[in-house]
KOLSEMI-149595 format. One record per residue: residue in three letters; x, y, z of N, C-alpha, C in turn. Coordinates in Angstrom, 2 decimals, m for minus. Example, Ala and Ser with C-alpha at 12.3 -4.5 7.8 and 13.67 -1.06 7.14 Angstrom:
2
> ALA/13.19/m5.69/7.80/12.30/m4.50/7.80/13.20/m3.30/7.80
> SER/12.85/m2.25/7.08/13.67/m1.06/7.14/12.90/0.03/7.87
This chain:
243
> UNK/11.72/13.95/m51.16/13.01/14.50/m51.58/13.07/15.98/m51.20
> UNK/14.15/16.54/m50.73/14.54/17.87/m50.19/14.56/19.01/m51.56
> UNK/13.37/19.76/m51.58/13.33/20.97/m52.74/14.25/20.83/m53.53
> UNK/14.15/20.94/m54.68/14.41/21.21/m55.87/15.02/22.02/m56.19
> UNK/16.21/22.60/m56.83/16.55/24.32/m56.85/15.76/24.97/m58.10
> UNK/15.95/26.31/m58.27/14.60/26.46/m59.38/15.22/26.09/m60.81
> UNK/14.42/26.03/m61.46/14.86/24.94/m62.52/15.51/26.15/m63.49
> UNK/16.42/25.88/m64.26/17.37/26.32/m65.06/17.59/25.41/m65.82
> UNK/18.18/26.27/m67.27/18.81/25.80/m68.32/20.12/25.42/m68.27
> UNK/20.69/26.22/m67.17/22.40/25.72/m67.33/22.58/24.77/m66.50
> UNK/21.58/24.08/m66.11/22.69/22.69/m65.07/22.83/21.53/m66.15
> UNK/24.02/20.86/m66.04/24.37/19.49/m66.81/23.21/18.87/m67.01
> UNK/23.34/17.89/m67.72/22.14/16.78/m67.63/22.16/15.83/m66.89
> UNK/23.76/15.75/m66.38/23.68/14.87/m64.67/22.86/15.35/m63.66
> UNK/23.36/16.95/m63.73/22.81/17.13/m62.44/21.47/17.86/m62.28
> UNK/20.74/17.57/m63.47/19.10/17.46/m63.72/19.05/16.60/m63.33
> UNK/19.40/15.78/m63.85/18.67/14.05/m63.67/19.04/13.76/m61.72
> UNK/20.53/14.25/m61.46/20.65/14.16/m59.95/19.55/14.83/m59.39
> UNK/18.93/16.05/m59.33/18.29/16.61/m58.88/16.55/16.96/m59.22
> UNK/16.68/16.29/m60.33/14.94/15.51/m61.03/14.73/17.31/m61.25
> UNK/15.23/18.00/m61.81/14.60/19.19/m62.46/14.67/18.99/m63.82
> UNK/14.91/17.85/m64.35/14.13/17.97/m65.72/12.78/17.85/m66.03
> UNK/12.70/18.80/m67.27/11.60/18.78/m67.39/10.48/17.63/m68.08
> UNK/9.13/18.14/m67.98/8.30/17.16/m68.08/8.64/16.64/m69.93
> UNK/7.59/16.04/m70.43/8.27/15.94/m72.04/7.48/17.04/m72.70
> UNK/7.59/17.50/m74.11/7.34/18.54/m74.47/5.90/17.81/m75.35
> UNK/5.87/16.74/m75.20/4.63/16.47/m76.03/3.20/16.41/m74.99
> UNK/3.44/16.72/m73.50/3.19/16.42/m72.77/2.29/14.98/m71.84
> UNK/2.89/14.13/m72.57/2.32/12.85/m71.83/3.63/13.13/m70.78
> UNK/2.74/11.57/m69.76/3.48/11.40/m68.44/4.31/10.30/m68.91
> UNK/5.50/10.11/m69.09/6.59/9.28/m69.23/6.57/8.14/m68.71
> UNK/6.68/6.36/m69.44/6.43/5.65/m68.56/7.49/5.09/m67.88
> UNK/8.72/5.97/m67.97/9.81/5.70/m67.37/10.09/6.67/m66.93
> UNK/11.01/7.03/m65.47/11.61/8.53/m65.35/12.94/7.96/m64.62
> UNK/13.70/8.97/m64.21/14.94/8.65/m63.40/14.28/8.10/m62.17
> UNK/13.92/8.63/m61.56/13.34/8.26/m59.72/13.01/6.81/m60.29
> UNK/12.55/6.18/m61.20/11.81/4.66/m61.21/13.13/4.08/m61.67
> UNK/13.70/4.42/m62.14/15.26/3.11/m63.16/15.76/3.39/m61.72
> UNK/16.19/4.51/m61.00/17.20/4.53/m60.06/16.46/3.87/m58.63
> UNK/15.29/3.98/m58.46/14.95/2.93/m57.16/14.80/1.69/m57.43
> UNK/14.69/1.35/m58.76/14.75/0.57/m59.07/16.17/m0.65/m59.11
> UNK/16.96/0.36/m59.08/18.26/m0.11/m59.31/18.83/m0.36/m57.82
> UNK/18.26/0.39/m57.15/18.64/0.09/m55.59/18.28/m1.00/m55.28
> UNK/16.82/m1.35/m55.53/16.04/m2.62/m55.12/17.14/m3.97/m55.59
> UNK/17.27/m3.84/m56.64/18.57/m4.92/m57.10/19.78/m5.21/m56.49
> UNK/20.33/m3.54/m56.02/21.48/m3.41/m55.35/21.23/m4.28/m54.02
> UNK/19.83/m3.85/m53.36/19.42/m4.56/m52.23/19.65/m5.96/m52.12
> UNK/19.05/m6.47/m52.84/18.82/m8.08/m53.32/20.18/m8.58/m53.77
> UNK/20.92/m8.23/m54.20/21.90/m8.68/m54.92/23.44/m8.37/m54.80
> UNK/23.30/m6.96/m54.17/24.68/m6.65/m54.29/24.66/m5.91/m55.40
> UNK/25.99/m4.81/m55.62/26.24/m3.92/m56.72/26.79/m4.76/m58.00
> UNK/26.72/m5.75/m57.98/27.29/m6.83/m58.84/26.11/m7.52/m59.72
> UNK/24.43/m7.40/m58.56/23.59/m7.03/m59.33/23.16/m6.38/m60.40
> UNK/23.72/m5.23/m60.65/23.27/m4.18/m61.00/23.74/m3.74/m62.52
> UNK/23.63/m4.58/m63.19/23.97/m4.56/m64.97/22.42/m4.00/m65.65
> UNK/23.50/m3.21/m66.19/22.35/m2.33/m67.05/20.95/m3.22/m67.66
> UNK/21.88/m4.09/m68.31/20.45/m5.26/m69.37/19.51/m5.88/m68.53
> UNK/20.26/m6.20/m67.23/19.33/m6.94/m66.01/18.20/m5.97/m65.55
> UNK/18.71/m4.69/m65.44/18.11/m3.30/m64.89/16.82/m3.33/m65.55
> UNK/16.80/m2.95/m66.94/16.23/m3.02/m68.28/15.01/m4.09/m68.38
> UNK/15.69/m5.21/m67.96/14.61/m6.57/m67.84/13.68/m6.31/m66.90
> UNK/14.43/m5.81/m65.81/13.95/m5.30/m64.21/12.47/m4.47/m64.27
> UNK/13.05/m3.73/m65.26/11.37/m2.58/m65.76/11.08/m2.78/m67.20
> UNK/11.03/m4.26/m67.46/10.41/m4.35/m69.07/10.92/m3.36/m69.93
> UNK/11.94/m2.76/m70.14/12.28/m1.63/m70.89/13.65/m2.33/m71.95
> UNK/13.61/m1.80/m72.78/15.32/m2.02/m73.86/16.21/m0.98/m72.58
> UNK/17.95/m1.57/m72.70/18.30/m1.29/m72.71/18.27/0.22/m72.78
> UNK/18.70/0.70/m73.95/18.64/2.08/m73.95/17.64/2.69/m73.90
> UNK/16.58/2.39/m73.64/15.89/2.70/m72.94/15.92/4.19/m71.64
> UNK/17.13/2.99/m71.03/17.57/3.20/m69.26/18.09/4.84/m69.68
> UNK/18.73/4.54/m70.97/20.14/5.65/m70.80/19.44/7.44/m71.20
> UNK/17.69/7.38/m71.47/17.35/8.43/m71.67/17.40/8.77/m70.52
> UNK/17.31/8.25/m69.12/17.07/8.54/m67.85/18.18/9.10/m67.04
> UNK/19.54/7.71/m67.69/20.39/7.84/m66.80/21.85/8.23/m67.47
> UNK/22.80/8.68/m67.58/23.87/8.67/m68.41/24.81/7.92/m68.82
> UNK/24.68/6.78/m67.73/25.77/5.85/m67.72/25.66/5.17/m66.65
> UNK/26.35/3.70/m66.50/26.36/2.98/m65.74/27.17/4.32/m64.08
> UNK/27.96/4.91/m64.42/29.13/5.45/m63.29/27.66/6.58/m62.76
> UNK/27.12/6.87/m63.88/25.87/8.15/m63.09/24.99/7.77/m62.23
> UNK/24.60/6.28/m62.88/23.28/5.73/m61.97/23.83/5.41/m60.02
> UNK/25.23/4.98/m60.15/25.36/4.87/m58.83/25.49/5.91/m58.18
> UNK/26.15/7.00/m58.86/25.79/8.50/m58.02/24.25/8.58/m57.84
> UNK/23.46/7.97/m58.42/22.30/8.10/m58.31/21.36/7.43/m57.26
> UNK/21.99/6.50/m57.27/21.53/5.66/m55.88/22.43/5.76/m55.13
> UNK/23.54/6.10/m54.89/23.73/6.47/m53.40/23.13/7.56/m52.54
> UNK/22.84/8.57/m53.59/21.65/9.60/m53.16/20.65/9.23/m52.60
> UNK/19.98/8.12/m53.41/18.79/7.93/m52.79/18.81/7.03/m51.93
> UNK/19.76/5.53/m51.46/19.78/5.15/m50.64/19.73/5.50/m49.16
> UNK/21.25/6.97/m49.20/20.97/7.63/m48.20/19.66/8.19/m47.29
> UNK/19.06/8.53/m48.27/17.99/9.04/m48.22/17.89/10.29/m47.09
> UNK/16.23/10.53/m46.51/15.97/11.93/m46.14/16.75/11.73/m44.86
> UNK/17.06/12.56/m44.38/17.90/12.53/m43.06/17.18/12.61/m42.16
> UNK/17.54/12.20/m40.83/16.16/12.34/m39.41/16.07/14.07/m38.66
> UNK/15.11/14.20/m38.37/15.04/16.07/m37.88/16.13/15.78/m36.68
> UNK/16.67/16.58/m36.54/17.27/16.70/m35.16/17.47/18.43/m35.18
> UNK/17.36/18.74/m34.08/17.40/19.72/m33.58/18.98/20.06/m33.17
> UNK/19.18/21.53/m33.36/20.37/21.99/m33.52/20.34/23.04/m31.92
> UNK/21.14/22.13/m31.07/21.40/22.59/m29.65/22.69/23.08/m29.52
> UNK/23.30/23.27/m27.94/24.11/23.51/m27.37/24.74/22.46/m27.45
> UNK/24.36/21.15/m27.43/24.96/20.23/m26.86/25.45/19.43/m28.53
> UNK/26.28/19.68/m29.01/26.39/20.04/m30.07/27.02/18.38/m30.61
> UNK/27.50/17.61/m29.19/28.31/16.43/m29.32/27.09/15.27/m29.83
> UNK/25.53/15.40/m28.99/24.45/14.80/m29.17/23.78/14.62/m30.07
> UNK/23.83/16.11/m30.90/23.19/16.21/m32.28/24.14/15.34/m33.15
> UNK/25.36/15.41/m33.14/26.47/14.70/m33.79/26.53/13.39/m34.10
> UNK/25.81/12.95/m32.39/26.37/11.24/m32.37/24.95/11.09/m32.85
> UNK/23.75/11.73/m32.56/22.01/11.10/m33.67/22.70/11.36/m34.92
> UNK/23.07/12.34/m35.52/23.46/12.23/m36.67/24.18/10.92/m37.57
> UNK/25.43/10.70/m36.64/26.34/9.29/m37.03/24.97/7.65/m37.31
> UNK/24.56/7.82/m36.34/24.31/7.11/m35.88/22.75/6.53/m36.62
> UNK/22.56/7.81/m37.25/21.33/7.45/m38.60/21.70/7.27/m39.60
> UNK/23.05/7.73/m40.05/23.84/7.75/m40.99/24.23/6.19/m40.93
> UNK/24.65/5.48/m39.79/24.90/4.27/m39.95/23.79/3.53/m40.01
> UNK/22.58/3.52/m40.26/21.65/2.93/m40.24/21.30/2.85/m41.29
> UNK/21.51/3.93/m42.59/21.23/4.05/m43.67/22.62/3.00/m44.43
> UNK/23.26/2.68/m44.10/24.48/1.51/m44.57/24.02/0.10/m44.29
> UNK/23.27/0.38/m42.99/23.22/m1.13/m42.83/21.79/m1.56/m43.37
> UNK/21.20/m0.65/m43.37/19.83/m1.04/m44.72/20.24/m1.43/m46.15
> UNK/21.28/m0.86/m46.08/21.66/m0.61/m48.03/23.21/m1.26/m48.03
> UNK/23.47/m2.52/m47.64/25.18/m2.85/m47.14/26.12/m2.44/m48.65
> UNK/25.26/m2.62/m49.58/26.34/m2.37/m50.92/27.03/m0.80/m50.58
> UNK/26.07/0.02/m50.13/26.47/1.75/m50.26/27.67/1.92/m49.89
> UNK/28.40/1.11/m48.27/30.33/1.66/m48.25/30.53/0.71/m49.65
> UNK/30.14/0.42/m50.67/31.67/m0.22/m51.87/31.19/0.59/m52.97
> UNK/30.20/1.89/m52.67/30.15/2.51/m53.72/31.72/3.13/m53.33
> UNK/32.53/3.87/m54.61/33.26/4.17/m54.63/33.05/6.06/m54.69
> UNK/33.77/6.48/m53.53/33.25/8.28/m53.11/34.31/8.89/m54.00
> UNK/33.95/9.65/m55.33/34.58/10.32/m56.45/34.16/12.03/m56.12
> UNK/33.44/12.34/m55.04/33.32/13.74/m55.62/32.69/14.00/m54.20
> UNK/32.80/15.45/m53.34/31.73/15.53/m52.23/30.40/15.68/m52.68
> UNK/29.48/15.86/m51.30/28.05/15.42/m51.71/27.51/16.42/m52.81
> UNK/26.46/15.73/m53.79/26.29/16.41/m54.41/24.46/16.52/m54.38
> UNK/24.33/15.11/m54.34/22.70/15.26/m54.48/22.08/15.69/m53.45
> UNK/20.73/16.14/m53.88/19.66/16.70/m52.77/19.42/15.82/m51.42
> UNK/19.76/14.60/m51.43/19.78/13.47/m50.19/21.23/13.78/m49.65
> UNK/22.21/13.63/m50.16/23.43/14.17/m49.16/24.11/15.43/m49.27
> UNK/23.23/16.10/m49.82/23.37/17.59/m49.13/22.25/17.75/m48.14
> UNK/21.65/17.18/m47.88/20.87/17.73/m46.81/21.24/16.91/m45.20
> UNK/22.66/15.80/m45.61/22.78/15.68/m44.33/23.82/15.99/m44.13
> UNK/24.71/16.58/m45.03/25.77/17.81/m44.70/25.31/19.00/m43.80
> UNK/24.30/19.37/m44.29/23.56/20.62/m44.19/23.01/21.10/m41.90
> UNK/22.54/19.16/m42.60/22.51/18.91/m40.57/23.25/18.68/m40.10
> UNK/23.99/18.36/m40.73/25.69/17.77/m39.75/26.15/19.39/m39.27
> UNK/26.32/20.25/m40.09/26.56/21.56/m39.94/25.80/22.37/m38.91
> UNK/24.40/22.21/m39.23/24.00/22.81/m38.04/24.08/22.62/m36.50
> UNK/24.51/21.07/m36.42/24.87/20.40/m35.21/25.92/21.45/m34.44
> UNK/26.76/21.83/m35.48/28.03/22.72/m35.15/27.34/24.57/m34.99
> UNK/26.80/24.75/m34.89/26.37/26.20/m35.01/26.52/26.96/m33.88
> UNK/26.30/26.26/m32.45/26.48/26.83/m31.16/27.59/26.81/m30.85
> UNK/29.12/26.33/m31.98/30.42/26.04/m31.65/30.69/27.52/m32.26
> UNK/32.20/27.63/m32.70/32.79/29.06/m32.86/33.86/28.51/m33.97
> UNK/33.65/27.37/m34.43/34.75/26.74/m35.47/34.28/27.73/m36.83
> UNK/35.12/27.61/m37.52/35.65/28.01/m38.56/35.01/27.32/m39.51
> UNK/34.50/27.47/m40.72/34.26/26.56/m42.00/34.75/25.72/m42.50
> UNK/36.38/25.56/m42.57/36.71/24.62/m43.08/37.12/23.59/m41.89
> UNK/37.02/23.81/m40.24/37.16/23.31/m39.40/35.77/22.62/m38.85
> UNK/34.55/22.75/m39.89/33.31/22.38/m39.48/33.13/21.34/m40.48
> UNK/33.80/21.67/m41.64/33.52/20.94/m42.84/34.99/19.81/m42.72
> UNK/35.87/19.79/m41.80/36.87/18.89/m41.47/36.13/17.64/m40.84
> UNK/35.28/18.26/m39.68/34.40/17.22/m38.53/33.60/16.29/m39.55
> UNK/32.73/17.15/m40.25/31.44/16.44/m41.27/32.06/15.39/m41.81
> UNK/33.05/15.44/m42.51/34.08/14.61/m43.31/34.64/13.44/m42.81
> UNK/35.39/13.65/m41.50/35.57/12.60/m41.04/35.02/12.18/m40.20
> UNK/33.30/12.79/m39.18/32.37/11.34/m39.25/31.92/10.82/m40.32
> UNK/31.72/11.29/m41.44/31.19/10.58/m42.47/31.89/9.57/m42.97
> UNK/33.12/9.74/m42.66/34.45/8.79/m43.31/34.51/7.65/m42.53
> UNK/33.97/8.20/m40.91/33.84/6.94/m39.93/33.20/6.15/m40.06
> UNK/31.45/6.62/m40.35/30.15/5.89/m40.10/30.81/4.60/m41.90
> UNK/30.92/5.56/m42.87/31.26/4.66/m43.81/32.47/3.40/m43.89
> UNK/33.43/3.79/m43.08/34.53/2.48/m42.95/34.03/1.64/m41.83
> UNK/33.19/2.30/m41.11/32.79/0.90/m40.06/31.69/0.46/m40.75
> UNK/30.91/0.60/m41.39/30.07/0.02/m42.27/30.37/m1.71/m43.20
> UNK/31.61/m0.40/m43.93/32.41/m1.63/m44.34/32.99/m2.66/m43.80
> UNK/33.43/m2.51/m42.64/34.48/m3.75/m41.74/33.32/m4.23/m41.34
> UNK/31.91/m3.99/m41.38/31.45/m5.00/m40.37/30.43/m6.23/m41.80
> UNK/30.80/m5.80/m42.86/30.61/m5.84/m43.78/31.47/m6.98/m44.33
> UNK/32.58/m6.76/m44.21/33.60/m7.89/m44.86/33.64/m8.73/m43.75
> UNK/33.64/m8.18/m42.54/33.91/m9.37/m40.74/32.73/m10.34/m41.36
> UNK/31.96/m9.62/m41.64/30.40/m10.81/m41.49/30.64/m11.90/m42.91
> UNK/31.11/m11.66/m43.99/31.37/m11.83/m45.02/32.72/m13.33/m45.27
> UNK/33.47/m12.26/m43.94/34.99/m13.68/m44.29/34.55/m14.36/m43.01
> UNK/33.56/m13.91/m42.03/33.96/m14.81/m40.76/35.09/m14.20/m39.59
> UNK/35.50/m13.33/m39.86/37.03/m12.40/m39.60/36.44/m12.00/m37.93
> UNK/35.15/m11.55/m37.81/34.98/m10.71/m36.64/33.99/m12.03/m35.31
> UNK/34.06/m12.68/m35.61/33.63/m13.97/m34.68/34.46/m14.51/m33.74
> UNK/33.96/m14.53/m32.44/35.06/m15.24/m31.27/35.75/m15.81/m31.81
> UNK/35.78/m17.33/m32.64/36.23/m18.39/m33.28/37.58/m17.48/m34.05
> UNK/37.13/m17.05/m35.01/38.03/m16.29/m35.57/39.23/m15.61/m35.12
> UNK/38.98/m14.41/m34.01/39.37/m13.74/m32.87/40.60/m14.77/m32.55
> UNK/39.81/m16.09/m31.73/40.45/m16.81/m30.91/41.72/m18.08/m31.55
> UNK/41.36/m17.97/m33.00/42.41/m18.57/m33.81/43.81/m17.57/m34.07
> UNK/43.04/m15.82/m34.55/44.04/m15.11/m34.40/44.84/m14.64/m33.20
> UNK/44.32/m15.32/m32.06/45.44/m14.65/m30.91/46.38/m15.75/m30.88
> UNK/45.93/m16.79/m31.39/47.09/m18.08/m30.98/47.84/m17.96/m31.96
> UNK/47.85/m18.00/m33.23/48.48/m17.30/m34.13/49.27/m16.43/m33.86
> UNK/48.81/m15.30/m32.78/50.71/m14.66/m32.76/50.93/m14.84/m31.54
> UNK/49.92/m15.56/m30.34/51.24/m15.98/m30.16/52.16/m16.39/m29.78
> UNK/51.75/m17.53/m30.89/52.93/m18.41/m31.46/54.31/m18.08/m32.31
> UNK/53.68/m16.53/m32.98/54.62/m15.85/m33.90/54.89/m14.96/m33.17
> UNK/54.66/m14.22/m32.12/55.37/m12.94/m31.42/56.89/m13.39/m30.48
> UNK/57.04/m12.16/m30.08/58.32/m12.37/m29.09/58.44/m11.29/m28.13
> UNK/57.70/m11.85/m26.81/57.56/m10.79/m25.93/58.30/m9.70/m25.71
> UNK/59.54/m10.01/m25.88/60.50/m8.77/m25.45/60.62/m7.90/m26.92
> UNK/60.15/m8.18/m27.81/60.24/m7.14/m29.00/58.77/m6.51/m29.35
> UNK/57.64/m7.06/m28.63/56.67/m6.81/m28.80/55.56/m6.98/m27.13
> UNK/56.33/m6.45/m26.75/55.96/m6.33/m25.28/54.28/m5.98/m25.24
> UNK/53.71/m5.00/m25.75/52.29/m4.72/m25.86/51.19/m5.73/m26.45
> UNK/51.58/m5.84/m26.93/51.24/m7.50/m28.26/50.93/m8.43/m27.00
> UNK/51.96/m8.72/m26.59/52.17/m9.60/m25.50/50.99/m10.08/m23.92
> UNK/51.24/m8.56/m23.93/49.65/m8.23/m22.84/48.84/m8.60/m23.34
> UNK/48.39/m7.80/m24.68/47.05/m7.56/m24.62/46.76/m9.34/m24.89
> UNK/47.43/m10.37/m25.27/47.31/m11.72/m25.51/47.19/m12.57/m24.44
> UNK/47.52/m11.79/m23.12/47.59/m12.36/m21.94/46.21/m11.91/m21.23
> UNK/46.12/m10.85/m21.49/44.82/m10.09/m21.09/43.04/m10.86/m21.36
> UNK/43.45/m11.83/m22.44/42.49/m12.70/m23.51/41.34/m11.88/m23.79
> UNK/41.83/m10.57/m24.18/40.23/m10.19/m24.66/40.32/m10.40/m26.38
> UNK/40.74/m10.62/m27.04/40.73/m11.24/m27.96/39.96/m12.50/m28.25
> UNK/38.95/m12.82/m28.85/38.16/m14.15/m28.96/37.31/m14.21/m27.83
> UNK/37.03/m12.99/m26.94/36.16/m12.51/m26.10/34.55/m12.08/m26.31
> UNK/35.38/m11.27/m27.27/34.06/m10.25/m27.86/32.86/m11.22/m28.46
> UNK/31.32/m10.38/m27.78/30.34/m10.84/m28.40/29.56/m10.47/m29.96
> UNK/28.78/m10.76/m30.54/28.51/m9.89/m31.29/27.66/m8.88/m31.24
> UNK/27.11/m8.59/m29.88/26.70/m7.01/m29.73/27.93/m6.38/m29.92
> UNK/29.21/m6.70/m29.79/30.04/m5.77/m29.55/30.15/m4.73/m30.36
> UNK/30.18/m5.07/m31.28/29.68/m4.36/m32.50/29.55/m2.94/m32.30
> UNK/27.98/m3.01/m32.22/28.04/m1.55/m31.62/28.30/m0.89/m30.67
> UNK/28.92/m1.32/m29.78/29.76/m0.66/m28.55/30.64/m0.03/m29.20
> UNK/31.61/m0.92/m30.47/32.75/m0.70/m30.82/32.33/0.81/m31.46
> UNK/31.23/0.80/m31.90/30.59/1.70/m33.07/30.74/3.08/m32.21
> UNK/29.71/2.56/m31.56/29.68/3.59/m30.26/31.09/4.40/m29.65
> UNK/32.15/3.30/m29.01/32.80/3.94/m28.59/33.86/5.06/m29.39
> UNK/34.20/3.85/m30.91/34.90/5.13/m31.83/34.37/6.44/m32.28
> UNK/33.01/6.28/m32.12/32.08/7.93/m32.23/32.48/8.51/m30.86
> UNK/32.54/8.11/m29.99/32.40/8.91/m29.08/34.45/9.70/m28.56
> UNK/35.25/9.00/m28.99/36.64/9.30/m29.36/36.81/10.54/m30.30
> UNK/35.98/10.21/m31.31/35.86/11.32/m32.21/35.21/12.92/m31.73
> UNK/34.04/12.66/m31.09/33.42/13.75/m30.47/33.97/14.28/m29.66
> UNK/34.43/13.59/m28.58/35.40/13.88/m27.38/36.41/15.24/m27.86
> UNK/36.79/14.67/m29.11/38.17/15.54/m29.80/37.79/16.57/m30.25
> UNK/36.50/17.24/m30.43/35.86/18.61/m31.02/36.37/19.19/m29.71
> UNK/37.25/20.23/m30.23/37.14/21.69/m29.54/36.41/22.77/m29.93
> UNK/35.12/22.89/m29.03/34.16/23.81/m30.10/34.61/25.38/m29.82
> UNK/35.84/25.77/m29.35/35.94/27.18/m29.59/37.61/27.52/m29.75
């Protein structure tokens, strides 16, 4: 985990527990529970199961513990998933902060999407607040430096961060529900082009029309995938004006 800030009295007890600067116990034994164990713990479930997994009492059973138990650790069911999305994310990969500022960008995306598809529940956590924990602040932190040899502005650096992050996370998801309903499969594809069309009308939908004639629809393989991945990162990058 990425340093600690120095420990203080005034941070919440969320964001102790987010940031594990609470302290040890005052009687000084070693605790046979801490946050880091309920919350990887809770991932492991998330893993296995889905976020639907993830009920407190099951949690609880999960590490032989009562119930409340959990809640000296954690504050609430809404804290613990801030809590594991932190840690799912996890440590970010080194990359080096160049000239080539588009490269560092797309390693960046591109570990970032790797950390989704290890952890598929993480796009349906629901994003209430920017990053806060020590795991996604530190890949803010690189996303930023990616930008350093540019001449953008702060809130024009912190625009980019945002919406690859917004990217890597909604394609996460679609490939997520495609795999889920069946939606992203030739078969699928190739039911929806006949489908319109049967329902279109060339002369009001002239583009429609092509691209149905064109048959790349019910084409696609499932590498495509990441081409697709690929190519919408690279649309995005394209569009940085770094000065």
């Amino acid at each position: 985990m990425p340093p600690a800030p120095p420990e203080s009295t005034d941070h919440p007890a969320e964001l102790a527990r987010l940031w594990r600067t609470a302290g040890p116990s005052r009687l000084g034994r070693r605790p046979e529970l801490d946050t880091e164990r309920v919350v990887r713990a809770a991932v492991e479930l998330a893993d296995r199961g889905g976020l639907d997994a993830v009920v407190m009492a099951k949690l609880a059973s999960h590490l032989d513990v009562t119930t409340m138990a959990l809640y000296r650790h954690v504050g609430s069911k809404d804290e613990l998933l801030v809590l594991m999305q932190d840690v799912a994310v996890g440590e970010p990969p080194a990359i080096e902060a160049t000239a080539d500022f588009r490269a560092g960008l797309r390693h960046w995306a591109t570990a970032m999407r790797k950390s989704y598809d290890e952890h598929p529940w993480l796009a349906a956590v629901t994003v209430g607040a920017p990053p806060l924990g020590p795991y996604s602040v530190a890949w803010m932190n690189l996303a930023l430096a990616q930008l350093r040899a540019t001449t953008l502005d702060w809130p024009e650096k912190l625009a980019i961060v945002g919406l690859l992050s917004s990217y890597v996370r909604e394609s996460a998801r679609l490939a997520i529900d495609f795999a889920s309903t069946g939606a992203g499969t030739p078969k699928a594809e190739a039911e929806y082009a006949r489908s319109l069309a049967r329902l279109i009308d060339p002369t009001t939908y002239p583009e429609v029309a092509e691209l149905l004639t064109a048959g790349v629809l019910g084409a696609t393989q499932a590498e495509d995938a990441e081409d697709e991945f690929n190519y919408g990162l690279t649309v995005i990058l394209r569009g940085i004006t770094p000065h």
